[in-house]
C-alpha positions in Angstrom: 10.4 -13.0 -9.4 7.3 -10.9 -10.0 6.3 -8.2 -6.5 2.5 -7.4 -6.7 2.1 -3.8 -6.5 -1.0 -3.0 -3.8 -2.5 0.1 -5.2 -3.8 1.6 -1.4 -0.8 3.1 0.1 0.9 3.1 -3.1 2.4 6.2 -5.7 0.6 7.4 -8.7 2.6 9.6 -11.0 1.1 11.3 -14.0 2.8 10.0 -16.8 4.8 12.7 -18.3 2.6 13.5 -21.3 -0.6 13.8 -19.4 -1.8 17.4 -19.9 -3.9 19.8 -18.2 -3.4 22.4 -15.4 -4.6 20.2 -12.4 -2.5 17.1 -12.8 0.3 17.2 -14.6 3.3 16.3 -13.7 1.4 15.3 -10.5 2.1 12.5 -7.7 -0.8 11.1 -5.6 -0.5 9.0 -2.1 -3.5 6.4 -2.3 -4.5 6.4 0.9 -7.3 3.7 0.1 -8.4 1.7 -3.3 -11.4 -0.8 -3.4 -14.3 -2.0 -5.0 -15.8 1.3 -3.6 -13.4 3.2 -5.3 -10.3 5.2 -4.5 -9.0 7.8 -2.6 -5.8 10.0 -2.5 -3.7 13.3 -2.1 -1.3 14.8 -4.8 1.7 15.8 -2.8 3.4 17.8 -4.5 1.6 21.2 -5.7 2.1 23.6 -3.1 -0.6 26.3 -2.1 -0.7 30.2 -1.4 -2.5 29.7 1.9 -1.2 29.1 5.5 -3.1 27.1 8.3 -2.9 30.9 10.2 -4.7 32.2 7.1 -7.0 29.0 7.2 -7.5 28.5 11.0 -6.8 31.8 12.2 -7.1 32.4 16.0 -7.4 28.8 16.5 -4.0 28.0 14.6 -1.4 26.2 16.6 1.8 28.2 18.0 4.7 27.7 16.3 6.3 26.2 13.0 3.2 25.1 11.1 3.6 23.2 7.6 2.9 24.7 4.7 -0.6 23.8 3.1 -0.6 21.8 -0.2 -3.6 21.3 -2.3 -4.4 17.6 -2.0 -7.0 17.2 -5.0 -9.7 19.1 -6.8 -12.3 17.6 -4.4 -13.4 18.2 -1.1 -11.7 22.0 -1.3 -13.3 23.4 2.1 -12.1 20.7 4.0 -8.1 20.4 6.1 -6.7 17.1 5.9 -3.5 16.5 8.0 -1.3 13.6 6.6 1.5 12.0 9.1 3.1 8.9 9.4 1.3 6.5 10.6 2.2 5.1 14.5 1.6 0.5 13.1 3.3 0.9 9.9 6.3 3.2 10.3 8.6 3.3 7.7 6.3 1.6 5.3 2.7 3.4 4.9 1.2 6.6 5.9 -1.9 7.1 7.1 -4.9 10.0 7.5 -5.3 10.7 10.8 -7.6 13.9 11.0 -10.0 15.3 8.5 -12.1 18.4 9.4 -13.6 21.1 7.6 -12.4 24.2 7.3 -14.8 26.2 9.6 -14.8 23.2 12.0 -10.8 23.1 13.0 -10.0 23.7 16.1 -6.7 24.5 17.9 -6.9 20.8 19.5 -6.0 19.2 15.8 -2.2 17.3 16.1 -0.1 19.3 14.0 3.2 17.3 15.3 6.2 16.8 12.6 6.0 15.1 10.4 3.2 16.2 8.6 1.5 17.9 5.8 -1.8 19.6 5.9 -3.7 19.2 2.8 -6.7 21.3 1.3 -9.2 18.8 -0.6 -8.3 15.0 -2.4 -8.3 13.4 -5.4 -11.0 10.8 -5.6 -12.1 8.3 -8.5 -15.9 6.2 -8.4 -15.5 2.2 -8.8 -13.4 1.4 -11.6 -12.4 4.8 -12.5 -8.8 4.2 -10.9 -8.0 1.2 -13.2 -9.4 2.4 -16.4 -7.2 5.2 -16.3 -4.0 3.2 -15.4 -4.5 0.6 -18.1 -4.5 4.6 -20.7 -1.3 4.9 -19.2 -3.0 8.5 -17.4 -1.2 7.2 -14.4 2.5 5.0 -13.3 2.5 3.2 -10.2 5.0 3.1 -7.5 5.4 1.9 -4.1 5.5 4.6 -1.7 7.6 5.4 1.1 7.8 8.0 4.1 11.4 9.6 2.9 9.6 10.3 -0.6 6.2 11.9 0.7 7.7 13.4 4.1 11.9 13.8 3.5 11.7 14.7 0.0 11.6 18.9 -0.7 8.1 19.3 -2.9 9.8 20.4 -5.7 11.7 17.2 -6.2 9.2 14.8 -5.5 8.0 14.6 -8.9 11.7 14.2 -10.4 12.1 11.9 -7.7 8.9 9.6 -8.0 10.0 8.8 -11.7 13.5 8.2 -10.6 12.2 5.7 -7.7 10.5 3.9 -11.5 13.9 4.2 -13.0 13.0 6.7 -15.6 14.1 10.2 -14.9 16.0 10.1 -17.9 14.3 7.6 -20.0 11.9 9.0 -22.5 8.3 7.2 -22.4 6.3 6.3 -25.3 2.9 8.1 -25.2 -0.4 7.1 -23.2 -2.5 4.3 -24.8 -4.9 6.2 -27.1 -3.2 9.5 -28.1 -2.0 9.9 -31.2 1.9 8.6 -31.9 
């Protein structure tokens, strides 16, 4: 029997040879993926900032979560990722985007969640091209692995979820054997 993997509220690791200091060794939530194109944040590269040092007086009392950088795009804008309410247990959803200098103290900052800087975007078509190179393995997602998991592990993890954190992989379509 043959399960159809739906790319939107899926995993996408970078496969272990991709190089380069933004990506590698990345994993990406797809939050959405259509003929318009696709969006996503990597969840697992931890930043040096704090919502104090981003919101400042208007930062919520208490334990806040620490701030990941979500994607090279869209860096002056706070993205809050929690599980989502219809689908618990299966998909996450984004619940409040708002630009930096536009947060205010009213913005749900309940656990679970993880408050991203920026995304990772890709035009129509973009997505698939780099999937069939190999750039990218796709998984399907799940709230203990984007919420439960430390960030550390979630890369380890991610590959593990595929069956391969010991299994060497051959190299991405197009480089050099």
């Amino acid at each position: 029997m043959t399960i159809e993997l739906t790319l939107s509220t899926s995993l996408l690791i970078a496969h272990p040879h991709l190089e380069g200091e933004f990506f590698a060794r990345s994993v990406i939530y797809l939050v959405s993926h259509n003929d318009e194109g696709s969006f996503g944040f990597i969840i697992n590269k931890p930043s040096d900032f704090s919502l104090d040092d981003l919101m400042g007086e208007a930062a919520p009392e208490g334990d806040l979560p620490a701030v990941q950088i979500g994607g090279p795009v869209g860096l002056d804008q706070l993205f809050f990722l929690h599980p989502s309410e219809a689908d618990i247990g299966v998909t996450e959803s984004l619940s409040t985007t708002v630009p930096i200098c536009d947060v205010s103290a009213a913005v749900p900052i309940e656990p679970p969640v993880i408050a991203m800087l920026g995304y990772a975007g890709w035009s129509p078509g973009q997505l698939e091209d780099e999937l069939k190179q190999d750039v990218w393995l796709a998984a399907p997602a799940n709230r203990a692995m984007i919420f439960d998991c430390p960030v550390e592990d979630r890369y380890r993890a991610a590959l593990a979820s595929l069956g391969l954190e010991d299994t060497p992989l051959p190299p991405m379509q197009g480089q050099p054997q």
